[in-house]
C-alpha positions, 0 to 999 in steps of 0.5 A, a space after each residue: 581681127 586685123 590685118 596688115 592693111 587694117 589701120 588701127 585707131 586709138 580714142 583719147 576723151 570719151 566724152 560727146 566728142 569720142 562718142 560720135 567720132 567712133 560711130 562715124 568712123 563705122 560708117 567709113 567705106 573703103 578703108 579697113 580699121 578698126 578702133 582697137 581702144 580708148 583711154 581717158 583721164 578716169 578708169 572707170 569713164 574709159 572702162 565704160 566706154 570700151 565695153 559698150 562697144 567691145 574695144 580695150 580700154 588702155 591705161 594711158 596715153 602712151 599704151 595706146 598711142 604703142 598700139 594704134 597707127 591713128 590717135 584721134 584726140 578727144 580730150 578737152 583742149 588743154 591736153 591738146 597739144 601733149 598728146 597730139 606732139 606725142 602721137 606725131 613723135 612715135 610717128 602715128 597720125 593725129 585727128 584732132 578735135 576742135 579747138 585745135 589748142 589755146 592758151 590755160 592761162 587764168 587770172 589768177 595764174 596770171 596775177 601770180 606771173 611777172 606780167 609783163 604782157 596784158 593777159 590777153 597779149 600772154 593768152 595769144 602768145 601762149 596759144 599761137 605758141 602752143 599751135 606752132 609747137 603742134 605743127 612743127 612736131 606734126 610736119 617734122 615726123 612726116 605724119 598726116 595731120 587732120 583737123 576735125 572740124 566737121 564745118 568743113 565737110 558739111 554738105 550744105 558747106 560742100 554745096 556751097 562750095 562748089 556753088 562758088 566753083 561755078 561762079 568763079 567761070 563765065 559761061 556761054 550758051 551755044 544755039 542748042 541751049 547748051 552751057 559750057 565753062 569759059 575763062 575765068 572771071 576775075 570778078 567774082 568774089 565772095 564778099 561776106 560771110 556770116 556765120 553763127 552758132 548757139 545754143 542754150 549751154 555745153 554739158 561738159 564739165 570744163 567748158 567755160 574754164 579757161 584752165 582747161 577749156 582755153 575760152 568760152 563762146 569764141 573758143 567752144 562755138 564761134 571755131 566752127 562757123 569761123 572754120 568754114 568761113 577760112 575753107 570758103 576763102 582758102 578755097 575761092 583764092 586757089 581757084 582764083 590765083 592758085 594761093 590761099 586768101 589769108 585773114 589779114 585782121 580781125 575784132 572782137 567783143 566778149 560778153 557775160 550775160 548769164 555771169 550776173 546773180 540775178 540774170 534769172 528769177 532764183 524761183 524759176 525750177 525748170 531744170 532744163 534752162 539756160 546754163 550758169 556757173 561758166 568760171 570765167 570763159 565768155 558767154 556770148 562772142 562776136 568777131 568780124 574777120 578782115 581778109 587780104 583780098 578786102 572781104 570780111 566775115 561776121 562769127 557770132 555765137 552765145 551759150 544762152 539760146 534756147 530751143 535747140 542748136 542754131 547753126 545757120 551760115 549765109 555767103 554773099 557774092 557779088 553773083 549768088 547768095 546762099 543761106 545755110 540752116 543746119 540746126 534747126 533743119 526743117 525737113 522734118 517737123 513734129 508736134 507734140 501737146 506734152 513731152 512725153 508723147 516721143 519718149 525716149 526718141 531723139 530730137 535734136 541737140 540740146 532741145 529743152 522739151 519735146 512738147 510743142 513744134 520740134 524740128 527733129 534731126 534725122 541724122 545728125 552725123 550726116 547733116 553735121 559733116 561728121 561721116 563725110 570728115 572721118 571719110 576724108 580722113 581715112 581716105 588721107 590714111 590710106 594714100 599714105 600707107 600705101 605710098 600713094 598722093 592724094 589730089 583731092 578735087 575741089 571743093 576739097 583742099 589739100 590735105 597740108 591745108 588742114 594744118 594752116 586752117 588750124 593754126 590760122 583758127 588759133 590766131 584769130 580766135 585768141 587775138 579777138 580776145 586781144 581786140 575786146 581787151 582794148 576795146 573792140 578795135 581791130 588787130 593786125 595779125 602780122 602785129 600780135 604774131 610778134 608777141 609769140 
């Protein structure tokens, strides 16, 4: 039953996203909620959903956004910025899954218009507007705003991060051996990030259709590497000069290697491969990010590597070096001579057999920063409600941040579309945000 302090929490989308979002949120500590429903574009998706779990299924965005004090978005992003500006309208907090939102437009929509832009030049205009229209009806209404891209609460990111903090001071040892913090050093910096996921192709139905996806590679893969890549920078200027280091540029290059009809033996049955069939989304993705202060970031992702989830990222400073492998992890390894052998056991993500060396996840919200993100997020509703500021200490930023990092995530994944478009050179973000 809920209580006057029990926030109350309403699922949009029951798909991959909805269903670790509600078993992260279980795992909240010190916050009452309560998930009281879920709603979807299908009645019997949504009826299924709410009776595994004994919640209420609504029968439409609007009943429940009524009902819940907190609407977390989990639909495809093309509905993104609907619900989101209806949510932030009747004054409920908003999570919302990445990618933030993007531009629908297709090549046939666009072959129908008038034109008068490239396709990607109306893509960024479409995209940046539609992020900007979100953050305005967020910041108008007062409500709290989070962005549930769990890159930026993985512990081996958080880690990083505070690894960074430390560099970021000179240090002296007194004649017991004792350490201690002294000034800053003004050069210490972060030079290069590298960031890369892929795996062997998204079960959902809509991915890789830009109509509702928004993108492909870039869009559906590439966000959550380039999210911790933007936290690393933010962060590194408010300790450094107390304001943000921003993107300044950025390139990119699309391809689409699983697109070509004869890309994999026709004869070739296993029914656990690479996946095909994307419309027209990008399969493979790179872009290489500029940022104000001269240092760069390198994101890659694809939709054709087997053998499970890779996410990796590595952080050069002119002082440390950090590697991150959060998929494949091997903390644990298994081996198996046949798949049947840990039936029906989870491995890991996207795995196409269990046969041979596997490297099972142990828990996969943990390592993947989802418990720590609903934590941060509930903690955020909390302060709110009771009226009180929340100063998170590094290296978490502050919560008006979250909207920034969104926006900025929108700006340079849809003007890297713009620089393959021409070819691959870099674009200025000051120059394309004139087309919005």
């Amino acid at each position: 039953m809920s209580s006057e302090k029990t926030i109350r929490v309403g699922i949009v989308g029951v798909g991959f996203a909805g269903e670790f979002h509600y078993d992260s949120m279980q795992g909240v500590r010190g916050v009452p909620l309560e998930v009281v429903g879920v709603t979807s574009r299908t009645a019997e998706s949504r009826e299924q959903f709410a009776e595994e779990r004994g919640i209420k299924a609504f029968d439409s965005v609007d009943d429940l956004i009524e009902h819940c004090d907190v609407v977390d978005v989990c639909t495809p992003p093309y509905a993104h910025e609907d619900i989101t500006v209806k949510a932030a309208e009747a004054g409920r907090h908003v999570i919302v899954e990445k990618p933030f939102t993007g531009s629908f437009l297709n090549e046939e929509t666009y072959n129908a218009g008038d034109r008068a832009q490239s396709f990607n030049e109306q893509r960024y205009a479409e995209a940046v507007g539609s992020a900007s229209r979100m953050a305005e009806a967020i910041r108008q209404n007062d409500v709290v705003f989070c962005f549930a891209e769990n890159w930026h609460f993985l512990p081996a990111g958080l880690k990083t991060c505070r690894l960074m903090m430390r560099s970021m001071y000179k240090k002296h040892r007194d004649g017991d051996d004792n350490w201690s913090v002294g000034e800053a050093d003004p050069g210490a910096r972060v030079m290069l990030y590298r960031g890369y996921e892929a795996h062997s192709g998204s079960g959902s139905p809509v991915y890789g259709d830009l109509q509702y996806a928004g993108g492909g590679a870039i869009v559906g893969k590439a966000c959550h590497p380039l999210g911790l890549a933007l936290y690393i920078k933010r962060l590194e200027g408010r300790i450094r000069s107390g304001k943000p280091i921003p993107p300044v540029a950025v390139s990119g290059r699309c391809g689409y290697l699983t697109f070509e009809a004869d890309y994999q033996d026709p004869e070739y049955q296993n029914p656990k491969k690479v996946r095909s069939g994307y419309v027209d989304g990008e399969d493979w993705g790179l872009m290489v990010v500029r940022f104000a202060d001269g240092t760069y970031a390198e994101v890659e992702a694809n939709e054709f590597t087997l053998g499970g989830v890779a996410n990796t990222f590595e952080v050069l400073s002119n002082k440390f070096r950090v590697q991150g492998n959060l998929s494949p992890n091997d903390s644990v390894q298994a081996y198996s001579p046949s798949p049947e052998v840990f039936e029906p056991e989870y491995l890991v993500e996207k795995l196409e057999t269990s046969g041979g060396w596997s490297f099972p996840a142990m828990n996969e919200n943990f390592v993947m920063g989802y418990l720590e993100e609903m934590q941060a997020f509930f903690d955020r509703f909390a302060a709110h409600r009771e009226g009180r500021a929340l100063e998170p200490k590094p290296p978490y930023l502050p919560v008006e941040d979250d909207l920034d990092l969104a926006v900025d995530s929108v700006r340079l994944m849809y003007a890297a579309y713009l620089s393959d478009e021409r070819g691959g050179g870099e674009v200025e973000l000051a120059e394309v945000d004139r087309l919005v």
